[in-house]
N, C-alpha and C positions, 0 to 999 in steps of 0.2 A: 504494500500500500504506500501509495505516495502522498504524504500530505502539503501541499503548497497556498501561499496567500502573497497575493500581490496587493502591493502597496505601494506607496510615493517613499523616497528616502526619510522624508521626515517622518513616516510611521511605521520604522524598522523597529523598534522596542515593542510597539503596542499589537505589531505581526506577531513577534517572537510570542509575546504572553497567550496571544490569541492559539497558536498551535499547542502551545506547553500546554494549553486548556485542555485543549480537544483532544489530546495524548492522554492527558489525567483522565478525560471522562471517558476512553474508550479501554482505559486500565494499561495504558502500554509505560514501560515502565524504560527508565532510562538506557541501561545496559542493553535493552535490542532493540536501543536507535541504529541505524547505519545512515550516516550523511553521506552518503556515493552517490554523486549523480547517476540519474538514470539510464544514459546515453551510455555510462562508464562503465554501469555494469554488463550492460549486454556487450558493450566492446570488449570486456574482461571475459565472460561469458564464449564469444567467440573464440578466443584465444587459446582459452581452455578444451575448448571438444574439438580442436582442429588436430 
């Protein structure tokens, strides 16, 4: 699952709290974040089963 929020520069704090929300409320807990972009992993993904 990808969770993203777009915003103006000046409401990068109030994105950050907004997702930290939505992680609380769906119980996903710190340790099985992975910040890898998405592009990165399937390029990593690639890489691996060739």
């Amino acid at each position: 699952m990808e969770v993203e929020y777009l915003c103006q520069y000046n409401e990068i704090e109030k994105a950050k709290r907004k997702i930290k929300e939505t992680l609380k409320e769906l119980g996903i807990e710190k340790r099985n974040i992975d910040n890898t972009g998405y592009t990165k992993m399937l390029w990593k993904k690639k890489i691996k089963n060739n």
